[in-house]
C-alpha positions in Angstrom: 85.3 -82.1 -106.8 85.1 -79.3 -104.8 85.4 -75.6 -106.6 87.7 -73.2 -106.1 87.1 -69.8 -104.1 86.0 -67.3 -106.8 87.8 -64.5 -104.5 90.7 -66.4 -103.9 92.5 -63.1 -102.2 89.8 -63.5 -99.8 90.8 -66.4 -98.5 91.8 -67.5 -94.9 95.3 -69.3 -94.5 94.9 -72.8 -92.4 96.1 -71.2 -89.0 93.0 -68.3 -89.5 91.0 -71.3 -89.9 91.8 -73.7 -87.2 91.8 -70.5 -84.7 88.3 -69.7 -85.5 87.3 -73.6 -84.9 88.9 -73.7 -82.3 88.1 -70.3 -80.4 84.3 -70.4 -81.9 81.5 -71.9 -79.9 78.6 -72.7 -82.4 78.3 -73.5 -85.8 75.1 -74.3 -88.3 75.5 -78.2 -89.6 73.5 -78.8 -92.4 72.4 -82.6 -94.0 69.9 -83.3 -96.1 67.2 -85.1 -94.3 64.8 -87.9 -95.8 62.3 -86.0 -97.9 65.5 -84.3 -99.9 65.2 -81.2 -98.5 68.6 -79.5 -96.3 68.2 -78.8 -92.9 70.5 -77.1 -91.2 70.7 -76.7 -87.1 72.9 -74.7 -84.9 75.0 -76.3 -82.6 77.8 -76.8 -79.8 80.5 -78.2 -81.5 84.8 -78.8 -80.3 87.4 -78.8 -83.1 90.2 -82.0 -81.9 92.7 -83.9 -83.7 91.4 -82.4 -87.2 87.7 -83.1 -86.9 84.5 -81.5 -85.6 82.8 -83.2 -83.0 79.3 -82.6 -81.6 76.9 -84.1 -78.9 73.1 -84.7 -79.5 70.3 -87.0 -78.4 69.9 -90.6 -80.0 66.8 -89.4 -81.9 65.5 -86.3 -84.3 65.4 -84.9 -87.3 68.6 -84.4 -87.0 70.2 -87.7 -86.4 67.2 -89.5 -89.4 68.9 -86.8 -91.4 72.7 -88.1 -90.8 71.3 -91.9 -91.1 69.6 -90.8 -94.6 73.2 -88.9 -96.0 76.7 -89.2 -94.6 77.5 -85.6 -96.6 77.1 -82.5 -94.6 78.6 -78.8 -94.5 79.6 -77.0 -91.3 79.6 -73.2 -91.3 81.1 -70.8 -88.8 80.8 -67.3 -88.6 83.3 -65.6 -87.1 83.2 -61.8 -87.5 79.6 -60.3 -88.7 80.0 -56.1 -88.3 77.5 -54.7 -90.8 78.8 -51.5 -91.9 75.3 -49.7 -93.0 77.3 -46.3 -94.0 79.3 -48.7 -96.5 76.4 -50.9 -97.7 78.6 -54.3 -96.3 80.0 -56.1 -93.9 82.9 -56.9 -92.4 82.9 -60.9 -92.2 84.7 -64.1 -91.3 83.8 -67.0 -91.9 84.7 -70.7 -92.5 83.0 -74.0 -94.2 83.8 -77.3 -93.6 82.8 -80.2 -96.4 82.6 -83.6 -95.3 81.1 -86.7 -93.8 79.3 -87.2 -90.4 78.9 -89.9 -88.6 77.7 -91.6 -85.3 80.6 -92.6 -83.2 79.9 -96.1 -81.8 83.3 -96.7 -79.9 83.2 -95.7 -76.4 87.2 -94.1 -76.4 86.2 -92.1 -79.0 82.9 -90.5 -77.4 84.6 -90.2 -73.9 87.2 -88.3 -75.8 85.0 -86.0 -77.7 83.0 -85.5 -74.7 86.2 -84.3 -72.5 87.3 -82.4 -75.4 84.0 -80.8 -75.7 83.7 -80.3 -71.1 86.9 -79.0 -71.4 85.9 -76.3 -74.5 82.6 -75.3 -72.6 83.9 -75.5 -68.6 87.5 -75.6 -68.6 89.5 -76.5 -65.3 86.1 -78.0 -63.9 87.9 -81.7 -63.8 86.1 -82.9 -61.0 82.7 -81.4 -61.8 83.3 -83.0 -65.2 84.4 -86.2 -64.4 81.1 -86.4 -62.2 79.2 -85.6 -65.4 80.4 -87.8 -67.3 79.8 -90.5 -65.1 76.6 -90.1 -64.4 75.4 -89.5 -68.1 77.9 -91.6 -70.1 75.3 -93.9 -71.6 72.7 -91.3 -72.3 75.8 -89.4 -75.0 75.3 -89.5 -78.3 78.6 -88.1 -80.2 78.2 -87.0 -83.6 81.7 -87.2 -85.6 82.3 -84.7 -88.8 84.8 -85.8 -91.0 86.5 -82.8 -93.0 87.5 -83.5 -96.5 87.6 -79.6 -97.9 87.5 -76.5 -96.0 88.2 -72.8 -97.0 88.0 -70.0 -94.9 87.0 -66.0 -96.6 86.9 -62.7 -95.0 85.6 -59.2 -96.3 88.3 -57.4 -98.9 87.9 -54.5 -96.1 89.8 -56.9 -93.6 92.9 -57.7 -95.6 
C-alpha cells in the first residue's frame, strides 16, 4: 500500500525518527478538504504513546477538512542547511501516513493536552493545571493515527 523509499540508504532508523517527533515543535498536516483539493496547515503538535496529537478550535477549514477525510500526512522538517556552493541541501526530515481523528473522550484530551503543556512549558505544573481548568471545555484535540512512517536525510549526512 504504501511504496518503498526509492533511496532506501537515505533512510532514518526508528530511534532518528521518534527523536525528531519528539524534540520537533511544528509540523505541516495536510487533509484533503471538501472541494478535493489538499490543504495543508502548520501546526503545534506532541508525539505520545505512538501517535501525534494536536490542539485546534471546534471549527475551520481545517476541522470540515478532517470531517470530509480521515487520511492525512504529517511532515516534519528537521534539518534544512542549503548549501548554495554545492547546489543542495543538507535535510532531515520525516512523514507520517495515517488517520486523524477528533478525540471525543475526555481522558484522552486531558492527556494529550498535559502531554502537549508539558512539550511547550515544561515544569509549569501549577500554571498548567490552572490552564487547564479554566479552558478544559473550550479544547479541541485532534488525534493522528500513524499507519506508515519513513524518515530520509541528505546522502551528505550519512
Amino acid at each position: 500500500m504504501f511504496q518503498k523509499m526509492r533511496r532506501f540508504k537515505q533512510e532514518l532508523k526508528q530511534n532518528e525518527i521518534e527523536r525528531i517527533l519528539q524534540s520537533n515543535t511544528s509540523g505541516i498536516l495536510a487533509v484533503i478538504d471538501n472541494g478535493g483539493y489538499p490543504y495543508t496547515v502548520p501546526l503545534s503538535f506532541v508525539y505520545a504513546n505512538g501517535k501525534i496529537y494536536f490542539h485546534s478550535t471546534k471549527v475551520g477549514h481545517k476541522i470540515d477538512a478532517i470531517k470530509n477525510c480521515k487520511k492525512a500526512t504529517f511532515c516534519v522538517v528537521d534539518k534544512d542547511d542549503v548549501q548554495p556552493e554545492k547546489y543542495t541541501t543538507f535535510y532531515k526530515s520525516v512523514i507520517a501516513f495515517g488517520h486523524i481523528e477528533i478525540v471525543d473522550d475526555m481522558n484522552e484530551t486531558l492527556s494529550a493536552i498535559n502531554e502537549l503543556g508539558e512539550k511547550y512549558y515544561p515544569n509549569h505544573d501549577k500554571e498548567l493545571q490552572r490552564e487547564i481548568d479554566k479552558f478544559k471545555t473550550a479544547f479541541l484535540i485532534i488525534r493522528f493515527d500513524i499507519e506508515h512512517i519513513t524518515g530520509k536525510q541528505a546522502v551528505e549526512l550519512l
